[in-house]
C-alpha positions in Angstrom: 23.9 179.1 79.1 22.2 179.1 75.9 24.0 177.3 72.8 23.6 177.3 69.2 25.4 173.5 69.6 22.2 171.6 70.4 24.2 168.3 71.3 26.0 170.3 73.7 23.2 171.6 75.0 21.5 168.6 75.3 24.3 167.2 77.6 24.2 169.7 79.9 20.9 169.6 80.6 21.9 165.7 80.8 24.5 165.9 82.9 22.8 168.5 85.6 19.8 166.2 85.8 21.8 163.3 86.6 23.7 165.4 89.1 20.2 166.4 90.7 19.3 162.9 90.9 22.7 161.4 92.0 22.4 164.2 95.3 18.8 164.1 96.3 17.5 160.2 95.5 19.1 157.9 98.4 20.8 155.1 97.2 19.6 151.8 99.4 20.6 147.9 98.8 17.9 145.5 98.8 18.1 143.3 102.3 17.0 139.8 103.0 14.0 138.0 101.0 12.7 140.3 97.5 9.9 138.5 97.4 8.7 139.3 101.4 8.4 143.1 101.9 9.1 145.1 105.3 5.9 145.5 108.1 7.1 147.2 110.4 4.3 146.8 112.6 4.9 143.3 113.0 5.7 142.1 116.4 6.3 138.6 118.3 2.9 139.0 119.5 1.7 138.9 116.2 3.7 135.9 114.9 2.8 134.1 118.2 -1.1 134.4 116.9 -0.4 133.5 113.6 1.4 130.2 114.4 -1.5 129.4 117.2 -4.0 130.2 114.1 -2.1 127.5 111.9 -1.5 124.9 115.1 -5.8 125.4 115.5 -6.6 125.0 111.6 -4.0 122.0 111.3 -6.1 120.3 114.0 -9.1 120.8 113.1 -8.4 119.4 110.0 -7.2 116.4 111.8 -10.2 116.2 113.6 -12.7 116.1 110.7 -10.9 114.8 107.6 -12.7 111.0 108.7 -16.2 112.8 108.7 
């Protein structure tokens, strides 16, 4: 409906955007840690190799920081 009230124009338009966004954008809560962000491709496996990476750099740091 066209109006020769612009402000009441202007709110409709207003209001049926919002209503467009309120029904089509899904409303999610944030969980756990901000900062770290979801893989989903991560496994056990994986953090199994990443912990064996650290235990084989730690020692090897071990083994040559008297060189």
């Amino acid at each position: 409906m066209i109006d020769d009230d612009v402000v009441a124009s202007r709110n409709r338009v207003v209001d049926a955007i919002i209503k467009a966004a309120e029904t089509s954008i899904p409303v999610v809560r944030p969980t756990g840690n901000p900062l770290r962000k979801s893989v989903p491709f991560w496994t056990a496996e994986c953090s199994k190799a990443v912990r064996s990476r650290n235990k084989a750099k730690n020692k090897m740091q071990r083994d040559t920081r008297f060189i």
